[in-house]
C-alpha positions as CSV (number, residue, x, y, z in Angstrom):
1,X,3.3,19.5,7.0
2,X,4.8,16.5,7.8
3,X,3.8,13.4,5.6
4,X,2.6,10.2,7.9
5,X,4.0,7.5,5.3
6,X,6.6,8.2,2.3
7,X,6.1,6.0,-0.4
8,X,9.1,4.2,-1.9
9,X,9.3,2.2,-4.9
10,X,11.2,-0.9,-3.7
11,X,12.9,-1.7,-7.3
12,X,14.2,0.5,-9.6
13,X,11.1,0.8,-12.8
14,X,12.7,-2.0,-15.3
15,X,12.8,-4.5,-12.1
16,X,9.9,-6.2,-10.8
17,X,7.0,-3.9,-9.0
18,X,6.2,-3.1,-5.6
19,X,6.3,-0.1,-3.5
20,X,6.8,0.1,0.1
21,X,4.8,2.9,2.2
22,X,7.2,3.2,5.4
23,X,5.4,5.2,8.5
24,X,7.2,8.2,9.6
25,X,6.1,7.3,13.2
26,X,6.5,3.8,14.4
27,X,7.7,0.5,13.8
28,X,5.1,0.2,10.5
29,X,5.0,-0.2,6.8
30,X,2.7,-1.3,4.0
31,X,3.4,-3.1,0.7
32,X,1.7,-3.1,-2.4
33,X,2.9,-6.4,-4.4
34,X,5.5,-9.1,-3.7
35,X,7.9,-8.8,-6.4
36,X,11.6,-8.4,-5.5
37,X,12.0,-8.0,-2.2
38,X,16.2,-8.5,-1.8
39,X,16.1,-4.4,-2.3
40,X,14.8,-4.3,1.2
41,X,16.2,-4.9,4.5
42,X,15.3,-7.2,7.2
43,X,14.4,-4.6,9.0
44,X,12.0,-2.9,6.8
45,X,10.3,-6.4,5.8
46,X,9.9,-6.6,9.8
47,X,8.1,-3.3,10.0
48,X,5.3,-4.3,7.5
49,X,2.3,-5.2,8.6
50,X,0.0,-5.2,5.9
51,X,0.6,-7.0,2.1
52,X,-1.7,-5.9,-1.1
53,X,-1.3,-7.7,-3.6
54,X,-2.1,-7.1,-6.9
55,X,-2.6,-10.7,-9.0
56,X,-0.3,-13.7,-8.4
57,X,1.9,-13.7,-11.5
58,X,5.5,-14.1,-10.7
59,X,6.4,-10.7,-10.8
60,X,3.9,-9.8,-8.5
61,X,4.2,-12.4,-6.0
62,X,7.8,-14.3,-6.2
63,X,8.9,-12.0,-3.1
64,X,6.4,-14.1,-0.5
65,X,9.7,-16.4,0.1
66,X,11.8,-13.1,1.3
67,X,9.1,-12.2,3.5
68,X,8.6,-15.6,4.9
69,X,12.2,-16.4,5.6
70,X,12.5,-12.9,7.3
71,X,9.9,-12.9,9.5
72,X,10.0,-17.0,10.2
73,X,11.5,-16.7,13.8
74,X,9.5,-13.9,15.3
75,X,6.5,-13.4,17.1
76,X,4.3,-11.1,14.5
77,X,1.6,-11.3,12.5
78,X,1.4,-10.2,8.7
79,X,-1.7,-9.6,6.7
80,X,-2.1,-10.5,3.2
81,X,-4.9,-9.1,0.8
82,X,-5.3,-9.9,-3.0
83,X,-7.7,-10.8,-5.5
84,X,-9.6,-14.2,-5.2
85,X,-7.5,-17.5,-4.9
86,X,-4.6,-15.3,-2.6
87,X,-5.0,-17.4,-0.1
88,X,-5.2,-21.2,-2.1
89,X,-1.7,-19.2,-3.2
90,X,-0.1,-18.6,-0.2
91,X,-1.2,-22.1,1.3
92,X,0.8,-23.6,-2.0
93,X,3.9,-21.4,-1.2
94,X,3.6,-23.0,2.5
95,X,3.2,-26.5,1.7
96,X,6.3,-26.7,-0.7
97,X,8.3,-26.5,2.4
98,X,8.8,-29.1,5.1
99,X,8.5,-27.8,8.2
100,X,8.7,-30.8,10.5
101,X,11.1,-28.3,12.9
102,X,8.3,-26.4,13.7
103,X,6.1,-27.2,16.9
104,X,3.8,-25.0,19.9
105,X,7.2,-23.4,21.6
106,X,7.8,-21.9,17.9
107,X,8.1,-18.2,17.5
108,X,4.1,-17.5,16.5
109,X,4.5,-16.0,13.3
110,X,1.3,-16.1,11.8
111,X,0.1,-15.3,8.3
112,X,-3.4,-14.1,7.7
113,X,-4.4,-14.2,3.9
114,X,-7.8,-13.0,2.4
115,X,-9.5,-12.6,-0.9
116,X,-10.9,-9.9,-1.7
117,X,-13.5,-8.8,-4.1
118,X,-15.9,-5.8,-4.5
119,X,-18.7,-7.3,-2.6
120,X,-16.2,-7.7,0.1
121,X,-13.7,-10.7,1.4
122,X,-15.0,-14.0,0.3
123,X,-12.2,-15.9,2.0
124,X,-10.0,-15.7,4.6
125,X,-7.2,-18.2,6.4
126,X,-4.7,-18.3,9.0
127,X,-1.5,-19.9,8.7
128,X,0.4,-20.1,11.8
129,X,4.1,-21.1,12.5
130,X,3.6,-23.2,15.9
131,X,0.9,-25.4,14.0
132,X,3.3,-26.0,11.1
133,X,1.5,-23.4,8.8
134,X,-2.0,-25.7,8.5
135,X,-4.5,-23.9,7.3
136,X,-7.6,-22.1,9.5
137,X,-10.1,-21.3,7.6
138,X,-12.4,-18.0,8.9
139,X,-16.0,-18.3,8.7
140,X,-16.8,-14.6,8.7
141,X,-13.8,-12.7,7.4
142,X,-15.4,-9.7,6.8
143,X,-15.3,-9.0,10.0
144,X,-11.9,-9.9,10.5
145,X,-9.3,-7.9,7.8
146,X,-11.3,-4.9,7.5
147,X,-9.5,-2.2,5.0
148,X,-9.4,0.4,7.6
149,X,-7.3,1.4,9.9
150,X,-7.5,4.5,12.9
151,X,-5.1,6.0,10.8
152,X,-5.8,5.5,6.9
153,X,-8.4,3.4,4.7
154,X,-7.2,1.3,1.9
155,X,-9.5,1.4,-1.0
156,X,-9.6,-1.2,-4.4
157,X,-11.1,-1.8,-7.3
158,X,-10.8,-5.0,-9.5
159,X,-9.4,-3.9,-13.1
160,X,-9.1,-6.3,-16.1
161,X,-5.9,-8.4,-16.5
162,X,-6.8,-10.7,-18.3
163,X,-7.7,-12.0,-14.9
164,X,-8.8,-10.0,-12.0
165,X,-6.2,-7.1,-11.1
166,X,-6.5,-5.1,-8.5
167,X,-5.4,-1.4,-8.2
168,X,-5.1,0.2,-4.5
169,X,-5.6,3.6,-3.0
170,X,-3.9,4.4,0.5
171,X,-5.9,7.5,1.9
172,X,-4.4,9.2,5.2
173,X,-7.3,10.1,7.6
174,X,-6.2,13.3,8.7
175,X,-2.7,15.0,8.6
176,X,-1.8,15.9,12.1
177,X,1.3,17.8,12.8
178,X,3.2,19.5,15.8
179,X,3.7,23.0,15.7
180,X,7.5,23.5,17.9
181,X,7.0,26.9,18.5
182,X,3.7,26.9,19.7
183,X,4.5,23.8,22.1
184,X,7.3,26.2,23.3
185,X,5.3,29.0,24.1
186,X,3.4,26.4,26.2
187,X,6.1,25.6,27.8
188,X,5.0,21.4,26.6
189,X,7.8,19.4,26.0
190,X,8.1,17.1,23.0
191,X,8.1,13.3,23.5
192,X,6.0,10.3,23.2
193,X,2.5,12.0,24.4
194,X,2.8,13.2,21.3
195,X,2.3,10.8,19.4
196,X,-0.9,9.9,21.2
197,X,-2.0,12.9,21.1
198,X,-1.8,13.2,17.3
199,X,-3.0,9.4,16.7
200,X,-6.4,10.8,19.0
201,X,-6.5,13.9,16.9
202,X,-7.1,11.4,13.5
203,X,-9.4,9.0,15.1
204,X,-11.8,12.3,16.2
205,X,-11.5,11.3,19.7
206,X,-13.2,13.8,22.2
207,X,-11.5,16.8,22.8
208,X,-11.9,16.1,26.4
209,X,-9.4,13.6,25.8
210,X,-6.2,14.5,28.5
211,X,-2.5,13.5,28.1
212,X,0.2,13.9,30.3
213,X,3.0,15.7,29.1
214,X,5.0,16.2,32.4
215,X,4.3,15.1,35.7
216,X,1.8,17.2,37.3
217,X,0.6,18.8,34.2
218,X,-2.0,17.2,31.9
219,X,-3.7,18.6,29.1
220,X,-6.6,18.4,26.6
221,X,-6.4,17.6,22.9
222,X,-9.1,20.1,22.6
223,X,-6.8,22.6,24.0
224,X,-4.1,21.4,21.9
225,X,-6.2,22.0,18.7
226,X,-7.4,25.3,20.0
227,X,-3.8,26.4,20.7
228,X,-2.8,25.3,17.5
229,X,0.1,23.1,19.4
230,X,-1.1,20.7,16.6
231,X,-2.4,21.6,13.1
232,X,-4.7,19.4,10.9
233,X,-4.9,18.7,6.9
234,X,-5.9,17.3,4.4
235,X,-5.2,13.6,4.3
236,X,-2.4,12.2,1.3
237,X,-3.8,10.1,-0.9
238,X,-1.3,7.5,-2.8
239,X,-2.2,5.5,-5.4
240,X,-1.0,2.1,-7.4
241,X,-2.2,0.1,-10.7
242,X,-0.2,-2.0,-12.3
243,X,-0.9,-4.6,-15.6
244,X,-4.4,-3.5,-16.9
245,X,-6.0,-3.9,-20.7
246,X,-6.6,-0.3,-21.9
247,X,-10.2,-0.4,-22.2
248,X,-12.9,2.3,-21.1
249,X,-14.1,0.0,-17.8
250,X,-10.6,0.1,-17.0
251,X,-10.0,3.7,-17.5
252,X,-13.2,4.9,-15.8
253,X,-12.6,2.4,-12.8
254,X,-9.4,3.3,-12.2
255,X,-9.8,6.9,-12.6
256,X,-12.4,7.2,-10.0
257,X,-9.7,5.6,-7.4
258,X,-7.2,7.7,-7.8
259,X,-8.8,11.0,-8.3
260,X,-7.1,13.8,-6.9
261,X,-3.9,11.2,-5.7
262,X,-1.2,13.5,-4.1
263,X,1.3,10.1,-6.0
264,X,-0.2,8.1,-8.5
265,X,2.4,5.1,-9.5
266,X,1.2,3.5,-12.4
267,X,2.2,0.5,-14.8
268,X,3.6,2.9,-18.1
269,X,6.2,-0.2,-19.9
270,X,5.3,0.2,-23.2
271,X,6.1,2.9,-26.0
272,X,3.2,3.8,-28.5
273,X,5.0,2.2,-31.7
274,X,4.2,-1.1,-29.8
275,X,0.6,0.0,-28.8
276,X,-0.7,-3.2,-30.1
277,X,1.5,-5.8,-28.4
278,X,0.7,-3.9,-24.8
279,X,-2.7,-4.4,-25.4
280,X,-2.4,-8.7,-26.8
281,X,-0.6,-8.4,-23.1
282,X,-3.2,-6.2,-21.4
283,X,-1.1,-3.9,-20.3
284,X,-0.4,0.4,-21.0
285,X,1.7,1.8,-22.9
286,X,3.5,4.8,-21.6
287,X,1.3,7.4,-23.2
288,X,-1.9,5.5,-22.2
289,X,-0.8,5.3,-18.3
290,X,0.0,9.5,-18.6
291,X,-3.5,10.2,-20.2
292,X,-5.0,7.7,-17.6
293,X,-3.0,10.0,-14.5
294,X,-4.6,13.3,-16.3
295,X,-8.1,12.7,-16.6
296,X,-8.0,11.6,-12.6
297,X,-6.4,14.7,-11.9
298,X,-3.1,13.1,-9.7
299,X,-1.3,15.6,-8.6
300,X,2.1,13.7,-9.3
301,X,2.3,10.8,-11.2
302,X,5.1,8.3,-11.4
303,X,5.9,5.2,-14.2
304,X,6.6,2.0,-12.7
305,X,7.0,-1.9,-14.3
306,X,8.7,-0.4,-17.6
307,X,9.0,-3.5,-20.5
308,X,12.8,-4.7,-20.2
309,X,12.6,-4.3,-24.2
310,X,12.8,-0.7,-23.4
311,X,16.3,-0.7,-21.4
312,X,18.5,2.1,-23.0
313,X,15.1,3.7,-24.3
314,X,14.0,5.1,-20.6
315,X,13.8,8.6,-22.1
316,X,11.6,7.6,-25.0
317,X,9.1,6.5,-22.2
318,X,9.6,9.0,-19.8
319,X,8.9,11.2,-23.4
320,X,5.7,9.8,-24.1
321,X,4.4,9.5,-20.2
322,X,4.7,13.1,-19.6
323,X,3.7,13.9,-23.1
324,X,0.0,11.7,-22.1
325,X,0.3,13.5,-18.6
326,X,0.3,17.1,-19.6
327,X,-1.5,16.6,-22.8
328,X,-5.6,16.1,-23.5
329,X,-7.4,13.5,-21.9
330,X,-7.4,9.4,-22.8
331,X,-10.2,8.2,-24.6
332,X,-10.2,4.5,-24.8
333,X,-10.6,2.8,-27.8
């Protein structure tokens, strides 16, 4: 069937993280982390609508600029979610710039930022271009950035870092694909009704629901399910978690996110000979992050934000990782 997003990783694993889920239908994409965005063009930073951010360490968050500078000059409107004081960050990375240029006939680019926890958002601002980025605070922003789409949810959980971390889970609604040769024994022509049709088929709407394939011809989605002109699935599931303390919490947290992830990409930079300097830096080593992919059952698993100690040594890594993945499950210690 064919996949609504394919996940990318936007660097290569030694370079900083981030991975960019680009929407096979439309002008849309998703990013988890800021790190290096110069890998991506300006026309994939323009088709993101939605930021997750992990924690604001460098690595994690240096890439704002490059989305900033991209979408300065155009009407559009970017969300950004992280952990608590994401959006005291992104009002710091606004006011190191003068922006005296800026006025109410500016492009409105507008940034929305919220912090999110796991009672909820506890804070939320706006930062628009044609009021010189000053920040709006929202008084109720849980009812303004909700994690769920018509399409696909975005779950979280906060993971120890040293500082709050969190790990995200992108879960399709409903996989909704065409079936050509039964829209040609219909004699239904392909085209945009399509996608409107398929976009009503993950949102459950009724199957009364009529579209208008030609002129003079209109027909329901129920009849379009019934007909098997479109077939549904199961929903992917794609998961990330990067820089955690291997602890149990951690594990068990984590775990229970990405159960069952069709592509689980997960932090794996360290090999076991230096088990004990990952965890003085809270993070996995390779073996760990493998284990960690088993015991949720993820049906692929992929090692991201490798340790730049290791560069020559990828195969040692890659080693352990699949050794941790295929082998019994983690116990933390």
């Amino acid at each position: 069937m064919t996949l609504l997003v394919q996940p990318r990783l936007v660097n290569e694993p030694f370079s900083r993280p981030g991975l960019l889920l680009d929407f096979r239908f439309g002008s849309r994409a998703v990013l988890f982390d800021l790190g290096d965005l110069s890998a991506l063009s300006p026309r994939e930073i323009l088709h993101v609508s939605h930021v997750f951010v992990s924690h604001m360490h460098m690595d994690h968050f240096s890439g704002f600029d490059r989305l900033l500078g991209v979408s300065l000059y155009r009407d559009k409107q970017v969300h950004i979610i992280g952990p608590p004081g994401l959006a005291d960050a992104v009002e710091a990375k606004l006011r190191a710039y003068t922006w005296n240029l800026l006025n109410e006939q500016s492009q409105d680019f507008t940034i929305s930022a919220s912090d999110w926890t796991e009672e909820g958002f506890s804070t939320a601002a706006a930062f628009r271009a044609r009021r010189a980025f000053a920040r709006e605070n929202w008084q109720n922003p849980d009812t303004l950035f909700p994690l769920d789409d018509p399409e696909f949810t975005i779950e979280a959980v906060t993971l120890d870092h040293g500082i709050p971390c969190l790990a995200f889970a992108f879960q399709e609604k409903l996989r909704v694909n065409v079936h050509r040769s039964r829209l040609d024994e219909l004699d239904l022509p392909v085209g945009p009704w399509l996608t409107n049709a398929k976009r009503a088929a993950r949102c459950g709407a009724d199957a009364a629901t009529e579209f208008t394939p030609i002129a003079g011809r209109k027909v329901t989605l129920g009849e379009l399910l019934r007909d098997r002109a479109l077939v549904c699935g199961p929903g992917q599931r794609i998961a990330y978690a990067t820089d955690l303390a291997f602890g149990p919490e951690n594990v068990t947290r984590l775990s229970n996110l990405v159960r069952r992830a069709d592509h689980l990409f997960i932090e794996a930079g360290f090999l076991e000979e230096d088990r004990d300097l990952a965890a003085s830096k809270k993070h996995l080593t390779a073996a760990q992050a493998g284990a960690i992919a088993r015991q949720a059952g993820a049906i692929s698993a992929h090692q991201i934000h490798l340790s730049p100690r290791y560069l020559g040594r990828e195969d040692e890594l890659r080693t352990e990782f699949e050794a941790g993945f295929l082998g019994s499950s983690v116990t933390a210690r």
